[in-house]
Structures are given as C-alpha cells and as structure tokens.
C-alpha positions in Angstrom: 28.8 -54.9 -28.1 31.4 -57.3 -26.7 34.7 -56.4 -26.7 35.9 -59.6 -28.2 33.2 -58.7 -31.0 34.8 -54.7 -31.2 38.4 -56.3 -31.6 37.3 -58.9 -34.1 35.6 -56.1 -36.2 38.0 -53.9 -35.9 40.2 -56.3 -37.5 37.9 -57.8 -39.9 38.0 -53.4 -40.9 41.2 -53.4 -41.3 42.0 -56.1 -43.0 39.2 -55.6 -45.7 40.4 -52.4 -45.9 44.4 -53.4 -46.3 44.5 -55.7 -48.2 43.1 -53.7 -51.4 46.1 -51.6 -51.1 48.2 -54.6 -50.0 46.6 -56.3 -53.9 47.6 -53.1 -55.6 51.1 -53.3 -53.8 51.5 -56.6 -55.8 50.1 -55.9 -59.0 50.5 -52.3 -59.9 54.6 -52.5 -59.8 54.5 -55.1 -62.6 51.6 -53.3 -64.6 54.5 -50.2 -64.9 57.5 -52.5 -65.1 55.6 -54.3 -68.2 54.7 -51.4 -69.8 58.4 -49.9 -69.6 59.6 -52.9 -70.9 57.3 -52.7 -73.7 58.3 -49.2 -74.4 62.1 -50.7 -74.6 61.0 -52.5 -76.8 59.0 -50.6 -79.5 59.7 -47.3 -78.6 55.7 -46.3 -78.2 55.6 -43.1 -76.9 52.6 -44.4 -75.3 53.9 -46.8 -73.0 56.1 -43.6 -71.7 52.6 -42.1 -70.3 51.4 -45.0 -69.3 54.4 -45.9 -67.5 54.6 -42.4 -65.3 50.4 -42.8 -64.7 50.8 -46.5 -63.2 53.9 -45.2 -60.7 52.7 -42.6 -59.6 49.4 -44.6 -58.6 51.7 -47.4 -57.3 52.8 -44.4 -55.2 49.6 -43.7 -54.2 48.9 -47.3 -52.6 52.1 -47.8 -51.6 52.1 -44.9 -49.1 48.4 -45.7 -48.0 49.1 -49.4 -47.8 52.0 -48.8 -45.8 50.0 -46.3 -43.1 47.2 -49.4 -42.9 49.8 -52.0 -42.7 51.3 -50.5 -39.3 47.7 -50.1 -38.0 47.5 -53.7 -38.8 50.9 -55.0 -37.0 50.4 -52.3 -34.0 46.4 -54.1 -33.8 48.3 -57.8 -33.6 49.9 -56.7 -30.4 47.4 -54.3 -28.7 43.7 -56.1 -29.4 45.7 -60.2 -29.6 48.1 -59.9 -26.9 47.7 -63.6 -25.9 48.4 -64.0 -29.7 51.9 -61.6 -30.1 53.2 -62.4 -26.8 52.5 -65.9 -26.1 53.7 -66.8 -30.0 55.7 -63.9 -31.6 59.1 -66.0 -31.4 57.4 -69.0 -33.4 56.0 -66.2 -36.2 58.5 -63.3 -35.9 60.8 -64.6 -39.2 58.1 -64.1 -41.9 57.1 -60.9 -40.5 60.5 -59.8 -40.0 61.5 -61.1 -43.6 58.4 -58.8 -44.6 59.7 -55.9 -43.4 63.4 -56.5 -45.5 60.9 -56.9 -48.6 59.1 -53.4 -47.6 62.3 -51.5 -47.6 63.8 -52.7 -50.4 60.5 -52.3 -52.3 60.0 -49.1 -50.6 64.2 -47.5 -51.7 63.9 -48.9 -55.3 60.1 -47.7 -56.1 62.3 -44.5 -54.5 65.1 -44.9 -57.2 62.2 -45.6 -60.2 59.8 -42.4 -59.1 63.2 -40.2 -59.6 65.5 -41.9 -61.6 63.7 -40.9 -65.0 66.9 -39.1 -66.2 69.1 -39.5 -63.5 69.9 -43.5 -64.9 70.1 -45.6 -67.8 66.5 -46.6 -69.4 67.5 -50.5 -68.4 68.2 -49.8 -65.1 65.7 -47.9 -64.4 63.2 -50.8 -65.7 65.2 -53.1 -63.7 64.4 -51.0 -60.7 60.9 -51.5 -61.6 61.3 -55.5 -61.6 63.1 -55.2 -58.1 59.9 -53.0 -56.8 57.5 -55.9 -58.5 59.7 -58.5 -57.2 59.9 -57.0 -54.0 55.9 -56.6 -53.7 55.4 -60.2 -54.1 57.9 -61.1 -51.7 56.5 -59.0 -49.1 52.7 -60.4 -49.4 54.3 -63.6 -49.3 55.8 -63.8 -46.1 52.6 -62.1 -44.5 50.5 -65.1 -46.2 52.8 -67.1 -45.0 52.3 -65.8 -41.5 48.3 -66.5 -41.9 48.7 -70.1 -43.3 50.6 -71.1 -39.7 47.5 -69.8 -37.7 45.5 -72.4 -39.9 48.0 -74.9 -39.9 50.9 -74.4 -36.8 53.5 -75.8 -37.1 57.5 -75.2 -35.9 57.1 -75.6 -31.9 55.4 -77.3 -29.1 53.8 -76.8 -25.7 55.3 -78.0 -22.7 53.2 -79.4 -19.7 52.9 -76.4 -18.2 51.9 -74.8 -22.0 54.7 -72.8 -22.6 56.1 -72.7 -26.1 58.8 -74.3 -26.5 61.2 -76.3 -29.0 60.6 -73.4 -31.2 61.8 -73.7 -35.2 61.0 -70.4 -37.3 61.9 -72.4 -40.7 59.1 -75.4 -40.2 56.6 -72.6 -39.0 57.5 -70.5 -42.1 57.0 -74.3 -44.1 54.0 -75.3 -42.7 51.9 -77.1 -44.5 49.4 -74.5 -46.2 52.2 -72.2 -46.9 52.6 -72.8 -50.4 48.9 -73.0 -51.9 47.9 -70.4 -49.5 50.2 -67.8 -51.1 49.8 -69.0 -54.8 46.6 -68.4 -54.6 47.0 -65.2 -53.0 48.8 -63.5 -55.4 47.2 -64.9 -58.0 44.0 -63.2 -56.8 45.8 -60.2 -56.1 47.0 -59.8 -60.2 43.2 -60.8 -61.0 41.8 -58.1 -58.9 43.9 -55.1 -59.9 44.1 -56.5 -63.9 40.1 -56.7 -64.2 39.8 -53.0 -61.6 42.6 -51.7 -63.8 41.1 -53.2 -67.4 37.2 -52.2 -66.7 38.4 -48.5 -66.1 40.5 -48.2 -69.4 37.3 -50.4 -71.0 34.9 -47.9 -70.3 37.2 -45.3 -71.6 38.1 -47.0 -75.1 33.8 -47.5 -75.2 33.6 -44.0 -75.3 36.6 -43.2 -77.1 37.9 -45.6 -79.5 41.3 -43.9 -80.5 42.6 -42.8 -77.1 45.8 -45.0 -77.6 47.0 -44.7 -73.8 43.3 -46.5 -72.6 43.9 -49.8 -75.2 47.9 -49.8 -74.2 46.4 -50.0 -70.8 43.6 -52.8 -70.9 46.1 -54.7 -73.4 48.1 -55.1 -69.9 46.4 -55.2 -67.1 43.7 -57.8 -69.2 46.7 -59.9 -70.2 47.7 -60.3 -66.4 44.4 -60.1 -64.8 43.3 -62.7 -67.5 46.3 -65.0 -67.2 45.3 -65.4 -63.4 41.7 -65.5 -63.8 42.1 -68.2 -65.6 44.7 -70.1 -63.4 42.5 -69.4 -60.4 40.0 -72.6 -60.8 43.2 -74.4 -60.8 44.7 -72.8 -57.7 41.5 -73.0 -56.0 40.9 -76.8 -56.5 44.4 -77.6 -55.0 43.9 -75.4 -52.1 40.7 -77.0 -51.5 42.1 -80.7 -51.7 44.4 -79.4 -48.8 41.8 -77.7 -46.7 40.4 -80.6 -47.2 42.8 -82.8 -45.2 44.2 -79.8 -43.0 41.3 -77.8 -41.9 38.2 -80.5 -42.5 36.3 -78.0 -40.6 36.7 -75.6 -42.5 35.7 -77.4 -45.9 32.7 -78.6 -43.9 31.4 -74.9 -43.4 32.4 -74.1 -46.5 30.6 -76.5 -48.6 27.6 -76.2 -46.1 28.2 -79.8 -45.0 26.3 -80.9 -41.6 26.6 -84.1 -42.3 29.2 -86.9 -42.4 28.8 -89.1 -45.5 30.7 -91.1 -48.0 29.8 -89.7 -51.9 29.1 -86.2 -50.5 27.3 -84.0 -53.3 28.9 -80.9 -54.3 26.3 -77.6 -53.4 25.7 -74.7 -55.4 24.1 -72.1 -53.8 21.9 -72.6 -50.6 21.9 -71.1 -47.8 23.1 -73.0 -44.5 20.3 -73.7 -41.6 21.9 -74.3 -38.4 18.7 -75.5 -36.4 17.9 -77.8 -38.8 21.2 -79.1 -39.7 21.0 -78.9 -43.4 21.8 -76.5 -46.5 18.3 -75.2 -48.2 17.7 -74.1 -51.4 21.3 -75.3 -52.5 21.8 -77.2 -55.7 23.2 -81.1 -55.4 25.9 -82.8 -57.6 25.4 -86.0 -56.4 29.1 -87.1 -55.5 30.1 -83.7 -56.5 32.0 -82.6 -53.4 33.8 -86.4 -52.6 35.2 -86.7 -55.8 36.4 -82.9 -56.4 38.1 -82.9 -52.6 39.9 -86.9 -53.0 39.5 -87.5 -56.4 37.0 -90.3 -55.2 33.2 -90.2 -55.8 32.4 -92.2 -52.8 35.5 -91.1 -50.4 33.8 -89.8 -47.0 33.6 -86.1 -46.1 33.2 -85.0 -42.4 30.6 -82.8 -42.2 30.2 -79.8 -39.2 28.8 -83.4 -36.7 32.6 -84.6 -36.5 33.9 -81.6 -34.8 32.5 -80.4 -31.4 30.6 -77.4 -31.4 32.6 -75.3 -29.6 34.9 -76.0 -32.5 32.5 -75.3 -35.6 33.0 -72.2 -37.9 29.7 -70.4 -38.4 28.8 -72.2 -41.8 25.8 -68.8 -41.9 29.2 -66.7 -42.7 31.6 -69.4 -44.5 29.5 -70.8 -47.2 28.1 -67.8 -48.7 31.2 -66.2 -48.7 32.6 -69.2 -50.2 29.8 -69.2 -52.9 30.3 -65.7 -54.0 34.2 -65.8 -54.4 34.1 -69.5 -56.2 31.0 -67.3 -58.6 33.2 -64.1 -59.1 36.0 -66.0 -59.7 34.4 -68.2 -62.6 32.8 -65.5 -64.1 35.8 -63.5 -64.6 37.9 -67.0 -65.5 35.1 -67.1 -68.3 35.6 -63.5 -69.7 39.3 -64.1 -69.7 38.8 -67.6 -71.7 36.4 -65.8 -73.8 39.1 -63.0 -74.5 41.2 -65.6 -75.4 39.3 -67.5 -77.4 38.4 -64.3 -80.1 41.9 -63.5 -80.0 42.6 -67.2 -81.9 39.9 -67.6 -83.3 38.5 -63.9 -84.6 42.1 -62.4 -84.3 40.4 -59.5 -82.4 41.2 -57.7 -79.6 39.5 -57.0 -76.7 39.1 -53.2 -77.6 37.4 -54.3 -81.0 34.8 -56.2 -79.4 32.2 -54.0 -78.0 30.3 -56.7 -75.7 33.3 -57.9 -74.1 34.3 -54.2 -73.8 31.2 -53.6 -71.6 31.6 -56.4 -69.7 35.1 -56.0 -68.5 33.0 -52.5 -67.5 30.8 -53.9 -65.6 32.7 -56.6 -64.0 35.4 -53.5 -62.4 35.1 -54.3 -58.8 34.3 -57.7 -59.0 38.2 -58.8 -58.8 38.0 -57.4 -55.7 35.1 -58.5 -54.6 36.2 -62.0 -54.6 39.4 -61.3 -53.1 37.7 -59.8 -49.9 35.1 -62.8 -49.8 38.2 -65.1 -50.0 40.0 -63.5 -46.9 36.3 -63.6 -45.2 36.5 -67.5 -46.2 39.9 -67.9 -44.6 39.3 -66.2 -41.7 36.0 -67.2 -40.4 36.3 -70.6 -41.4 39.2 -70.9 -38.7 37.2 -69.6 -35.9 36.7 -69.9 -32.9 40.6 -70.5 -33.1 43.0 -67.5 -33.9 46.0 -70.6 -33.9 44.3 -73.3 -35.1 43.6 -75.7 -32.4 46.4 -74.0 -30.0 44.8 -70.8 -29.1 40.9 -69.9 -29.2 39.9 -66.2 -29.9 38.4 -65.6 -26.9 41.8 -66.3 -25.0 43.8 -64.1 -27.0 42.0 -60.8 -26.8 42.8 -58.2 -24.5 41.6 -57.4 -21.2 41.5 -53.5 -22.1 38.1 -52.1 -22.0 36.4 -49.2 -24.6 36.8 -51.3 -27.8 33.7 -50.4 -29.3 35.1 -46.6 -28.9 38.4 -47.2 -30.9 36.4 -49.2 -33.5 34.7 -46.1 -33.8 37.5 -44.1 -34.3 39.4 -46.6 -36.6 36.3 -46.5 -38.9 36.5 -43.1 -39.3 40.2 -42.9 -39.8 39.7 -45.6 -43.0 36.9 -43.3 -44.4 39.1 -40.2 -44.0 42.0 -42.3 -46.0 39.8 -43.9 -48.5 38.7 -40.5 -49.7 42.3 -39.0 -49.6 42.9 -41.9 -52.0 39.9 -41.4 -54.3 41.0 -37.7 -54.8 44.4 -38.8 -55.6 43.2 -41.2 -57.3 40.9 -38.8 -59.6 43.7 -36.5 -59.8 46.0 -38.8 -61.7 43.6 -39.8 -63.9 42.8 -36.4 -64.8 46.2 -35.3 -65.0 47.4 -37.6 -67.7 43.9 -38.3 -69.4 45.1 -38.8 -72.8 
C-alpha cells in the first residue's frame, strides 16, 4: 500500500467515523432542548426523563466527537501538509470561527448538564437552545471549510504560485457554501431523528404504554421527518449547482461518459470504465438535462470533457450516489407517509403498527445515507484536494510508515466505538422507563 493510499484511508476512517458524532452533535442538543420546552409547557413529567436521557447522551457524543475531531484537524496538518501550510491563511477563519462555536457549545452544554437546580427552568432551556444553536454553528463553518476545496475561492496565485491576494470572507462565501451546509444539516437532523425514532419504535412495538419511548419517537420523527422530507428539495438545488460548479463531479455521479444534449436521467447501473458506458442502469430519456437546467435538451458534459487525469472514479461516485439519493427517498416516503395518516387517519405513528416496524427497520439507514453522501462529496472531487489548485498527490506528506499509523488509528476508533456503545447501553438501561 501507497502511502498516498494509507493517508487517503486514514482520512476516509476518520471522517466516516466523525462525522456520526459530529451528526449527533447537531441534532441531539435540539432533541433535549425540544423536549424541555415541551415539558414548560405541559408539565409532563415525562419529558423531565426524557430530557436528562437525551443530555446525557449528547454528552456522550459530545466528548467522543470532540477526541475524533482533534484527530481530524491534527490529520489536516500532519498527512496534507501541502494542503495546511501552503493554504491555511485562505481557510483558517471558518475553522477558527468553529472553534468559538465548540467552546461556547462546549461551557453552556456545561451550564445545562449542572444547572438542573442551580437556575431558573427558562434559563436552563435557553441554555439548551445556545448548546443547539451552537452545534449547528460549528458544523457549519467546517462545511463551509469543505465547500472551498470544491469550489476555491478568496485568493490567487502569483507567477511563481504563491498564494496571494488572500480574502478569508469570499473564501468563507464561496459559491457552494450555502447549499452545501443546508444540506448538511438537514441530513444530519434526518439521520439522528430516524437512529433516534427506530430505537424508541421498536420499544413502543413491544411495549405499547412505556410513555417515555412514544414522547421520544413523537420528537425525534417530527424532526427527522421534517428534514426527510426537505431533503429531495435540498438535494435537487445542490445538484443544479454541482451541476455548473463541479461538472465533473455530476458526470461521475450520474455515470455520464458521454457529452450529449437531452441526457437521460439513470437509475441504478453500474459504471464500466473500459467500455465507457453505465450497464444495467435504468434511462429517463431527458431525465438528467431537464432535472440539472430545467431544460430537457440542455447539454450535459459527460467524464470525455475533462482530461483523465482530472476524472473522479465514476466506479466509486455513482454508486454512492445511488444509495444516498435511494435511502434518502425511502425515508422522505415514510415521513410523507407519517404525515399523511396523521391528516387523514388522525393516528399517530405509535398507533400504526406497520409504520412502527418500519421506522425499526429503517434505524441506521439515516446514517447510511449521510456517510454515502460525504463518500459522494469527497471522491467526486478527486484527484484534487483544492479543486483545480492542488491535486492529492501533491499535498501529502513525504513521511514514510503510513500504512502503520493507519493501523493504529483503526484500532484507536474500534477501542472508542465500543467505549461509546457501552455508554451508550448504560444510559438506556439506566433510565429504561
């Protein structure tokens, strides 16, 4: 193994292993900040328990989130040192703005775990908002951070290629900043609401009357649905932009070799790079033209246009692609479904059994698309780690033993991963009501 390949995987590691904490970082907070403000409201005993269960899990990924989010900046500058120190003083606001966000999520989720009866009930649900508010803020300016290394913007390179004429506010602005991290967060709440609403699912299935399990799915469904459902929406605008910004990227994506006008839309398939051409997929005719310009016979570059040192592997994009648009549609449709018996049959999801066992069933799936989303965004801008500034390859270190400390770093996430599932078990056990 390469050490180019080592780094890349052991990136690729700890990124898919992050950014599920990094998703419950966002969500969780407003799960227990909901479900104090509820108990404001009504005065549901209920929502007390549920309240204490959800922080102290927030804890939970909070701490472990924060341990496998300094792995992550310490990787930026050991394994991409072309990356860090040839670029760190275009990017260094949004992750500096990031850390502002950590600490004050990090002092007021301190103030919340404590403050039980040490301040008023509205402040301490306000404290709750600032550690929700705070979460989102923080995976915002790290999105923010990823959009510029698929679309740079905020300097130049002189002759010589030195950065120079360097402004941090138009590289924070670039332009896939803004549906980048809509869509982001929205997949973050989607992931954590269906994870957090198939656990409390399969407890109401096997016992109807535990009140703390329906309080619980009543939540983290309403959220998780609300952005299932806006999903599709956020997905087609961030694909009309990739679609102008990163037309390579839509091109692997979409499994597109060719360049034609009235491109069909495929479902499915699996890309064959010898032969230049997506098998077994199924064709809209027109499908893809129309859904990317909002013209049926508007041309789409296909993977020819580009030079192919500069094609992303279409083998890794297009399935990945295929999997999060699936996920994502099939738990859009449960959340449309939930909505639709709620108006029509006045029924809740806990008194429909099927729906029950679906939300069940469809526990990790949430998170499954999230991590074939990030596999989408990241792959599909390779062989550049700055799109069309810096290639991978030029960025890595020159240190030697990579495949060693990948080692090493995989066994470190396995060690955490089961500190968390004890935890995890633990809490749930402890307040099992």
């Amino acid at each position: 193994m390469s050490d180019l390949v080592a780094a890349r995987l052991e990136m690729a590691l700890s990124l898919a292993f992050h950014i599920v904490f990094a998703a419950f970082g966002i969500a969780m907070p407003l799960f227990m900040f909901v479900a104090e403000a509820f108990h404001l409201r009504t005065g549901e005993p209920s929502y007390v328990a549920l309240t204490k269960r959800w922080a102290k899990g927030t804890a939970i990924f909070f701490a472990v989130g924060a341990v496998s989010g300094t792995v992550l900046s310490f990787e930026l500058g050991l394994l991409w040192p072309g990356f860090m120190g040839g670029f760190g003083s275009v990017i260094g606001l949004p992750f500096a703005l990031e850390g502002f966000a950590f600490f004050t999520e990090a002092i007021f989720l301190g103030i919340y775990l404590y403050g039980w009866d040490r301040v008023s009930p509205r402040l301490h649900c306000a404290a709750g908002g600032i550690v929700a508010l705070s979460g989102l803020a923080s995976a915002a300016f790290v999105v923010m951070a990823n959009s510029w290394m698929n679309t740079p913007a905020g300097f130049r390179l002189d002759a010589a290629g030195k950065v120079v004429d360097v402004d941090p506010v138009a590289a924070c602005l670039n332009p896939a900043a803004f549906h980048e991290i809509v869509h982001v967060l929205l997949s973050s709440y989607c992931a954590c609401g269906f994870a957090v609403a198939g656990v409390n699912a399969w407890i109401v299935r096997r016992d109807p009357a535990n009140a703390l399990a329906k309080r619980a799915l009543q939540i983290a469904f309403g959220i998780g649905g609300g952005a299932a459902i806006l999903l599709p929406l956020s997905g087609h605008y961030s694909a009309q932009k990739v679609a102008v910004l990163e037309q390579e990227k839509l091109a692997a994506l979409e499994g597109q070799f060719a360049t034609e006008k009235g491109a069909p839309l495929r479902i499915g398939g699996f890309p064959d790079v010898a032969a230049r051409t997506t098998r077994w997929a199924i064709e809209i005719p027109k499908g893809l033209s129309f859904l990317a310009f909002f013209d049926p016979n508007a041309e789409v570059k296909g993977l020819d246009a580009f030079a192919p040192d500069d094609q992303p592997d279409p083998r890794i994009v297009h399935p990945a692609f295929q999997l999060m648009v699936g996920l994502g549609s099939w738990l859009a449709a449960l959340a449309a479904g939930a909505v639709l018996l709620r108006l029509w049959k006045k029924k809740d999801p806990w008194q429909v059994p099927p729906l029950l066992l679906a939300l069940a069933l469809s526990t990790p799936l949430g998170f499954a698309a999230l991590e074939a989303g990030w596999v989408v965004t990241e792959a599909g801008r390779q062989p550049w780690i700055i799109k069309g500034v810096l290639r991978t390859r030029d960025a890595v270190t020159p240190v030697q033993g990579l495949p060693l400390e990948l080692v090493l770093f995989v066994l470190v996430y396995v060690v955490l991963a089961f500190v968390v599932y004890k935890l995890g078990r633990w809490n749930l056990d402890h307040h099992h009501a």
